[in-house]
C-alpha positions, 0 to 999 in steps of 0.5 A: 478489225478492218473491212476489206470489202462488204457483200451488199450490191446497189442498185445504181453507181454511187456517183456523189460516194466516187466524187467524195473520194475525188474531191479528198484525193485532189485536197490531199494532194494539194496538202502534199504539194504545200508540204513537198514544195514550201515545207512544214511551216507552209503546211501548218498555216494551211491547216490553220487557214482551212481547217477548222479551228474551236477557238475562231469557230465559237466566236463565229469566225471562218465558219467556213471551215466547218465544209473546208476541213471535212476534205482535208487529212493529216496524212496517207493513213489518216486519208486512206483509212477514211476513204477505205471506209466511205468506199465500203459504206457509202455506196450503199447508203447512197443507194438507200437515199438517192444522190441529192439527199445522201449528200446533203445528208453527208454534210450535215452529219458533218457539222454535226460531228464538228460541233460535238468536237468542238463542244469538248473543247470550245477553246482549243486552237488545234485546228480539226481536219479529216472527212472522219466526222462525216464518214462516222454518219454514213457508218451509223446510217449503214449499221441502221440500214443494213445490219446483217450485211456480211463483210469482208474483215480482217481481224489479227491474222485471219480474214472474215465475213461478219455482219455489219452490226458487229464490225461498225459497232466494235467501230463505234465502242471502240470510239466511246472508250477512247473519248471518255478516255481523253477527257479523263486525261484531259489530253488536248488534241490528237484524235477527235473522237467525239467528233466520230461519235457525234457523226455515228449518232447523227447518222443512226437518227438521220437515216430515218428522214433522208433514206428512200420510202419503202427501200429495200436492198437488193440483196432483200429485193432478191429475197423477195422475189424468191419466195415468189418464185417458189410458192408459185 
């Protein structure tokens, strides 16, 4: 299944979401320019350098890749596929926390996911990339926030309104089945699963502590006022 679109309005533009997206467009495209003008060897060493790598991470090396590598990708469909997905999701769930928390909120879900990852495999020298693990958290958070919010999907041939709670949680199972699969196989690299994991959980149970007192969607809000309205 993939979302197209999501039928849930906010209350203000969600500003940190656009900026996100900005700051991984302009990372991607310096990734673009390395491969483009110095070549494959040139970009490796970029992603060693910068993303974040298991082996020096738990000897306490480059910590800083731990925020480096969550603005990098590994090419367009790796980079459109997370960005489709915080452009859906995450203005919402900016909307339900406010712009200074939802970032803060961002970055910890993050690290969260890194360290699930990393905690898989805390010797592995193949460098984690991508905003996926950040990304899962404003998923788990929206799937807590607003589970029967309709969106757009397309499933096979056909396109859908479903609620978020089927599509985020086929998202999130789909995740779970394919980690448990890599450590059965003992495959090392590809897709960091966990990584996804980690940040879906983290997301779920942060929510609680990061989204506004008493919020409601507009969507809700409208509700609300409706009933008002007619039993007046």
């Amino acid at each position: 299944m993939i979302p197209l679109y999501d039928e849930n309005p906010t209350y203000e533009r969600p500003y940190v979401t656009y900026g996100l997206i900005l700051a991984n467009a302009a990372v991607f495209l310096i990734l673009l320019a390395v491969e483009y003008g110095r070549g494959t060897s040139a970009l490796f060493r970029f992603y060693y350098d910068w993303a974040a790598v298991p082996y020096f991470i738990t000897g306490g090396d480059r910590l800083y890749t731990l925020v480096t590598s969550m603005f990098m990708h590994g090419g367009f469909l790796h980079f459109g596929g997370n960005m489709l997905y915080l452009y859906i999701f995450g203005n919402n769930v900016e909307d339900s926390m406010g712009h200074g928390r939802y970032i803060l909120f961002y970055l910890i879900c993050g690290f969260v996911a890194s360290a699930a990852q990393i905690a898989t495999e805390p010797s592995s020298t193949i460098p984690m990339l991508g905003a996926s693990g950040a990304i899962a958290g404003v998923l788990g958070a929206y799937l807590v926030t607003f589970p029967k919010a309709k969106v757009v999907t397309l499933a096979i041939y056909f396109i859908m309104r479903i609620p978020a709670v089927f599509v985020l949680g086929f998202w999130f199972l789909l995740q779970l089945f394919s980690g448990v699969g890599s450590l059965a196989s003992g495959m090392e690299g590809g897709v960091a699963y966990f990584a996804h994991i980690g940040g879906f959980v983290a997301g779920m149970a942060l929510v609680f502590l990061f989204r506004k007192k008493g919020f409601k969607s507009r969507k809700r809000q409208q509700e609300d006022w409706d009933r008002i309205y007619y039993r007046s």
